[in-house]
KEVEXKOL-796895 format. One line per field, with one value per residue (C-alpha): residue number from 1; residue in one letter; x, z, y. Coordinates in Angstrom, 2 decimals, decimal comma, padded with zeros to 5 digits. Layout:
KEVEXKOL-796895
nr: (NUM_...)
rest: (a_...)
east: (X_...)
up: (Z_...)
north: (Y_...)
//
This chain:
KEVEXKOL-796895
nr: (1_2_3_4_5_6_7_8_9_10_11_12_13_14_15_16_17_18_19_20_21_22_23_24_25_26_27_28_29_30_31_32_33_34_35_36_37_38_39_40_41_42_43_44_45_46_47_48_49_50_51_52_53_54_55_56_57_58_59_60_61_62_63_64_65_66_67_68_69_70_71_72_73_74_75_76_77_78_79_80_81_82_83_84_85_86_87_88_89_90_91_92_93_94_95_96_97_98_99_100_101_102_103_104_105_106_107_108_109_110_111_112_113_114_115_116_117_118_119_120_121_122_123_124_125_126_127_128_129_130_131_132_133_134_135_136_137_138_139_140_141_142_143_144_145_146_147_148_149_150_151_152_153_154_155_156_157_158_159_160_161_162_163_164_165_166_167_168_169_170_171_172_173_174_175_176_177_178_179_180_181_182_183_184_185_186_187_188_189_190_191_192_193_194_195_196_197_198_199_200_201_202_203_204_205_206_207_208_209_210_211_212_213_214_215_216_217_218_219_220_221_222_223_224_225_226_227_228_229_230_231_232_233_234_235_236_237_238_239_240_241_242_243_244_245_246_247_248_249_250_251_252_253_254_255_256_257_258_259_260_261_262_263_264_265_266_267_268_269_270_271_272_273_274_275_276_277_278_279_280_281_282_283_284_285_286_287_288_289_290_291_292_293_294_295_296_297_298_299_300_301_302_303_304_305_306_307_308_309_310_311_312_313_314)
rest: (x_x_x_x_x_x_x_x_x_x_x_x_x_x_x_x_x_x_x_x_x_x_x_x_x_x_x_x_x_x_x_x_x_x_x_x_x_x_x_x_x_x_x_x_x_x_x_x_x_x_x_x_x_x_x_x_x_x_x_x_x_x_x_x_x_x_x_x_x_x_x_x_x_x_x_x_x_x_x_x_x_x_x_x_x_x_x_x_x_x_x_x_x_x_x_x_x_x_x_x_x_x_x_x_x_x_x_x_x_x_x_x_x_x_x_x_x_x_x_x_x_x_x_x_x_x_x_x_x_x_x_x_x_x_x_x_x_x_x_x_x_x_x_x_x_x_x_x_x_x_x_x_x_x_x_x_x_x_x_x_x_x_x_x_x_x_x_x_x_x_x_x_x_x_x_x_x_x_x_x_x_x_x_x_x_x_x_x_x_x_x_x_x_x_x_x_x_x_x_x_x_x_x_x_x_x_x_x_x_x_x_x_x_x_x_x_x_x_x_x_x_x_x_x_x_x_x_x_x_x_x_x_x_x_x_x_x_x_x_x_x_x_x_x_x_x_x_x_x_x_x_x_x_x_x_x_x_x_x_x_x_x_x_x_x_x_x_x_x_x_x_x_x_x_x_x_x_x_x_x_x_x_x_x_x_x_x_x_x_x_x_x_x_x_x_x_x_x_x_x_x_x_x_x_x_x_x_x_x_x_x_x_x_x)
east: (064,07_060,48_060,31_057,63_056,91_055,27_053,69_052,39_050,61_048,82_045,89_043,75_040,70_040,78_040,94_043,67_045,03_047,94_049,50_053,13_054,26_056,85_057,39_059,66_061,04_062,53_064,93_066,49_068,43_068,63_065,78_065,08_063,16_061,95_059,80_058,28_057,42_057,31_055,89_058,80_060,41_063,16_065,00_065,26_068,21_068,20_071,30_068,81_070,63_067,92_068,93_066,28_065,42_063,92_064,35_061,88_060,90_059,27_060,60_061,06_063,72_065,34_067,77_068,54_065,14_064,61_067,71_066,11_062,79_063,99_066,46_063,65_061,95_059,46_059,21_059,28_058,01_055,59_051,75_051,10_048,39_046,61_049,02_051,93_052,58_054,13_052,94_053,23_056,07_057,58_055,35_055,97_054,02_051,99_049,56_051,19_052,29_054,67_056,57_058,54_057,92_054,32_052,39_049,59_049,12_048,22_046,98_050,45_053,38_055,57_058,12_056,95_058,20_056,89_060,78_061,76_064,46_065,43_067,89_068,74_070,72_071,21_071,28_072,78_071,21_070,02_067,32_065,67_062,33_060,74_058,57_056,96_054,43_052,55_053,33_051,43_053,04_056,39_055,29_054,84_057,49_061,09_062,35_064,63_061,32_058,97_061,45_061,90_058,36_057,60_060,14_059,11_056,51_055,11_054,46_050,41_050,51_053,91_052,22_049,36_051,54_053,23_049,65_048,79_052,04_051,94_047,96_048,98_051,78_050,30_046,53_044,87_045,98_046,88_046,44_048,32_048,61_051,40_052,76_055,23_057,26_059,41_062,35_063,01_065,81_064,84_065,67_063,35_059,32_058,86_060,95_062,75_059,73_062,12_063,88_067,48_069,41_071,75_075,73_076,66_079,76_082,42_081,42_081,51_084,94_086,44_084,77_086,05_089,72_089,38_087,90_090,71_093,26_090,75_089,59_088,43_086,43_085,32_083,57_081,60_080,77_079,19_077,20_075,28_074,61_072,64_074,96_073,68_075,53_074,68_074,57_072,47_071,42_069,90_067,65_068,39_065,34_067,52_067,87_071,23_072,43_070,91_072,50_075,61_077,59_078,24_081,45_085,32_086,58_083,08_081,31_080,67_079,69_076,50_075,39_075,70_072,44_071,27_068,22_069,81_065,88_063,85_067,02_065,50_067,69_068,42_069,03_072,15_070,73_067,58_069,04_068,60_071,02_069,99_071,40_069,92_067,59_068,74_069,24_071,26_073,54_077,47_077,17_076,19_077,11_074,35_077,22_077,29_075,65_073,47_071,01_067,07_064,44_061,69_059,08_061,83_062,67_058,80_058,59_062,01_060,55_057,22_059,34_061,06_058,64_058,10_054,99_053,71_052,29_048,68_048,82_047,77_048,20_045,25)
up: (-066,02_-066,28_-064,46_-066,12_-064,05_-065,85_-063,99_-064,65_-062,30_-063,13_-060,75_-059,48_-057,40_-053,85_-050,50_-050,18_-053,73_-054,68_-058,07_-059,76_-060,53_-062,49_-062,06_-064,49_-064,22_-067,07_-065,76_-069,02_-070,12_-066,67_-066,34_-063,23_-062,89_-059,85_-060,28_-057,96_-059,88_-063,36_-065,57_-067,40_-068,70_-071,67_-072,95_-076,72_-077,76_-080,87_-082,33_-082,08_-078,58_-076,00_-072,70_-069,67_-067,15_-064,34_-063,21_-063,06_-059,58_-060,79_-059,17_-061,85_-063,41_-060,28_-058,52_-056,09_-055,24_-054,58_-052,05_-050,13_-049,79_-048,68_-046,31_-044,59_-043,71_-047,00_-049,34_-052,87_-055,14_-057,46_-057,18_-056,04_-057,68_-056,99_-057,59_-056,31_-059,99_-059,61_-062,35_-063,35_-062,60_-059,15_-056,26_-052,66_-049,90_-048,34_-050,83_-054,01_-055,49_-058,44_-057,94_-055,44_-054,53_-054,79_-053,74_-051,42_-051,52_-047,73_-048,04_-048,84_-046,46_-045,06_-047,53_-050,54_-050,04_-051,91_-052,02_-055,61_-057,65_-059,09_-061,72_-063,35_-066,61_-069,06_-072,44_-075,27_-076,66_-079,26_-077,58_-077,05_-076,53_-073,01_-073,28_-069,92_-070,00_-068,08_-068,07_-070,67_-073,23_-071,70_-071,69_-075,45_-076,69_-076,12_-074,99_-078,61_-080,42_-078,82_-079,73_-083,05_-083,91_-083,20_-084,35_-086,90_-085,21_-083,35_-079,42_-079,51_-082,27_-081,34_-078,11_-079,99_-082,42_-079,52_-077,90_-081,08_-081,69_-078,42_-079,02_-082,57_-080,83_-077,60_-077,74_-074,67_-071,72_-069,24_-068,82_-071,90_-071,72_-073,11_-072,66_-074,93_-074,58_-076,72_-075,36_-078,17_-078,88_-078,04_-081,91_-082,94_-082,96_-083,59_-083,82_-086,90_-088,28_-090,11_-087,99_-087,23_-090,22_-089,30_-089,96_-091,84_-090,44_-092,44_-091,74_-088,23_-088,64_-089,85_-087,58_-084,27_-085,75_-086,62_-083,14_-081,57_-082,78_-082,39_-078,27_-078,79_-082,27_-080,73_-077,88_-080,42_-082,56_-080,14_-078,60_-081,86_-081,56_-078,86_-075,77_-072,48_-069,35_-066,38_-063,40_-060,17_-059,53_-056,68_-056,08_-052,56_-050,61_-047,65_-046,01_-044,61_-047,85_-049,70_-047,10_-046,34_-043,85_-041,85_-039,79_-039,54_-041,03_-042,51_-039,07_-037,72_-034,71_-036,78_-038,18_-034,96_-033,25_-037,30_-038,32_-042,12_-043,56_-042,05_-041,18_-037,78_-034,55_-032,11_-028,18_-027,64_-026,41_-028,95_-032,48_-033,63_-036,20_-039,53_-039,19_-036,14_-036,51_-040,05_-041,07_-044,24_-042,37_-042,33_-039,33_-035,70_-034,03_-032,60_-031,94_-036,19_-038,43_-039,83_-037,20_-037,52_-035,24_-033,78_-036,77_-039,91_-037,69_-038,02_-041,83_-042,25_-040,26_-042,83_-046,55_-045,59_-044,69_-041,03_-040,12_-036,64_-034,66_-034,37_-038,21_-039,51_-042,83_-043,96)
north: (-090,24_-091,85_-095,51_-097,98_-100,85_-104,02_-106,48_-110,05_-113,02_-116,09_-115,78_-118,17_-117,84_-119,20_-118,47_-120,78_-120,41_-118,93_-117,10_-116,94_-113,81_-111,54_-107,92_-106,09_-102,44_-100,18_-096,96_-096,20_-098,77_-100,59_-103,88_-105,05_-108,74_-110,13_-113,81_-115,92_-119,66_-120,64_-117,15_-116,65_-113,17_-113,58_-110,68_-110,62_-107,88_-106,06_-108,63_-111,76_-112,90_-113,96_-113,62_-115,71_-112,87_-115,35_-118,88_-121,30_-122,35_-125,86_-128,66_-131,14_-129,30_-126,96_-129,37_-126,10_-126,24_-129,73_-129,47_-126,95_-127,96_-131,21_-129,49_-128,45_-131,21_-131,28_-134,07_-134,38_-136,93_-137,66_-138,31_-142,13_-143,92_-147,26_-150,06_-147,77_-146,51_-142,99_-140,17_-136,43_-134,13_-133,93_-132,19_-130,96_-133,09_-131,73_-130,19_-131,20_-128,24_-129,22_-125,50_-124,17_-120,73_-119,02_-116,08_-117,80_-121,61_-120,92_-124,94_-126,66_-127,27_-123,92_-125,30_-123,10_-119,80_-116,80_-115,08_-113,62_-114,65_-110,94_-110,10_-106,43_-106,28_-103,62_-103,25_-101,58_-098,26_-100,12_-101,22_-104,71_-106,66_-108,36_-111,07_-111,91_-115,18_-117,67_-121,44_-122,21_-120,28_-122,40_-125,47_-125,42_-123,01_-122,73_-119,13_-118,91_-120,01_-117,40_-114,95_-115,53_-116,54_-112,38_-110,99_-108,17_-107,31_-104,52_-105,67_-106,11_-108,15_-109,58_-110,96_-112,41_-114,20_-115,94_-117,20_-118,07_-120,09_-122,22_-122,81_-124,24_-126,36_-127,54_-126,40_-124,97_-126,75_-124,12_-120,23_-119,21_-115,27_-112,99_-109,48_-107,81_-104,82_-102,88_-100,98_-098,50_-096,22_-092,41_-091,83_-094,65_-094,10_-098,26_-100,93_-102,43_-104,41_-106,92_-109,28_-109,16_-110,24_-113,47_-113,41_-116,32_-118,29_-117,16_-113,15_-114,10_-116,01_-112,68_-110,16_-112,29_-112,24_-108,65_-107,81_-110,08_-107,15_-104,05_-104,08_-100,91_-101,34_-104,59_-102,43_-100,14_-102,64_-104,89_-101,67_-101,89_-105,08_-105,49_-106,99_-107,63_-106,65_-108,59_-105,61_-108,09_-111,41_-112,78_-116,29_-117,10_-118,12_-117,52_-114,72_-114,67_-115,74_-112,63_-110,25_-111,91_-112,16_-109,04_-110,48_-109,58_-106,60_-105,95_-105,02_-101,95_-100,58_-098,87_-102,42_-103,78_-101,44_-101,23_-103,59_-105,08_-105,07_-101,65_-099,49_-098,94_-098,14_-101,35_-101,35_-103,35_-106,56_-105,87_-107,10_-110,77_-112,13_-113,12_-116,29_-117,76_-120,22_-121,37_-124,81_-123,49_-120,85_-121,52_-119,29_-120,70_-117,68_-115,62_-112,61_-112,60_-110,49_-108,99_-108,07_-107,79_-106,04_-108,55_-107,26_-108,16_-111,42_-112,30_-111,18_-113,24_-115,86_-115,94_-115,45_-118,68_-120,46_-120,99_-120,15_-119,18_-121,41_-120,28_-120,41_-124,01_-125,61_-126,75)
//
């Protein structure tokens, strides 16, 4: 089965700079999202339901976020001006960064962490539509409203009706770029080209008491339909939380002398658990797994954000 991976950053230039990013992969009818700050993948199914693939890492609107960066030691607020007025959306001191998690941004605090938030779904065989964006394109369009304003059309034009959308609603105010793809049934060569037709309320009244009755009509119908079935998700910017805890009945004598990240072989006194060190971990108890070898400890050590101490923030 043929794997195409789509990929899509902001970028921009800097030595200390740093870039969002979104990185989708299609295995059949398996997608697999994995985002790092506010570009923004939605999933538009062939029944018109649009599903939000990624998470925005902007602190203004994440309250998990917030908590953590302030956790560990950061602050957030907004930008202070003379006369102690406060304005614009909700940064990270130091550097000001009004998002969370980044690729880069080597010049603000070792509070923005460059983990993913990553999600896999997978979808009817009836096939569906990704739209993966930067900011911009957010900032002036809703995810329902980018959706709908392409639907119809084929992807390259699809994607250049959304630009042109969010330039007619918000004008040029920040990198506004779009990417479209078409998941397409192997019977189909294109998709439908006229949007999804709506089911007014009484037809939907009648098909949810039929359905009620038929389980097993209900299941084909919705197959054609376009559903959505939610296989992963994962946005953790901790570790320990994203591996879990390997204690009790779980632990083995293997994952004791077993590095959780690189697989690699561990002396007995050589393993480091996954929670030491961790201001959010339930666990206190260096004995507790997982373990890590001293290379995934540093790696861990640099995804969440504590850097070493030759390494200075600017």
């Amino acid at each position: 089965m043929n794997v195409d991976g789509i990929s899509f950053c902001c970028h921009v230039p800097g030595q200390t700079s740093g870039t969002t990013a979104t990185f989708a992969i299609i295995d059949g009818w398996t997608i697999t999202v994995a985002s790092v700050g506010d570009s923004r993948c939605i999933l538009d199914a062939q029944g018109g339901a649009v599903s939000l693939l990624t998470v925005d890492h902007r602190l203004e609107e994440n309250v998990e976020e917030r908590e953590r960066v302030t956790a560990s030691g950061g602050e957030v607020g907004r930008l202070s001006v003379v006369g102690g007025a406060e304005i614009g959306p909700l940064r990270c001191w130091p550097g000001g960064l009004c998002l969370s998690r980044s690729i880069g941004d080597i010049d603000v605090g070792e509070f923005i962490v460059p983990v993913p938030y990553v999600k896999q779904v997978k979808l009817s065989n009836t096939g569906g539509r990704l739209i993966i964006a930067s900011d911009g394109i957010w900032d002036a369009l809703s995810s329902d409203a980018a959706a709908k304003c392409c639907r119809g059309l084929p992807a390259e034009l699809a994607a250049k009706q959304v630009v042109k959308e969010a330039l007619k609603t918000r004008g040029l105010k920040d990198d506004t770029t779009c990417v479209v793809v078409d998941i397409i049934p192997p019977d189909q060569t294109i998709r439908p080209l006229s949007p999804p037709k709506k089911m007014n309320k009484l037809k939907s009244l009648i098909f949810r008491k039929k359905a009620k009755d038929q389980p097993n009509k209900l299941t084909k119908q919705l197959s054609s339909v376009g559903m959505v079935e939610e296989i992963f998700e994962e946005g953790s910017a901790i570790l320990s939380e994203r591996l879990g805890n390997d204690s009790g009945s779980r632990r083995t004598s293997s994952s004791l002398f077993t590095c959780a990240i690189c697989q690699a072989d561990l002396e007995p006194s050589e393993g480091t658990s996954v929670h030491v060190g961790s201001v959010f971990s339930s666990s206190s108890k260096p004995w507790e797994g997982p373990f890590l070898c001293s290379d995934c400890r540093d790696k861990k050590d640099a995804m969440e954000g504590k850097r070493p101490s030759g390494v200075k923030v600017l």
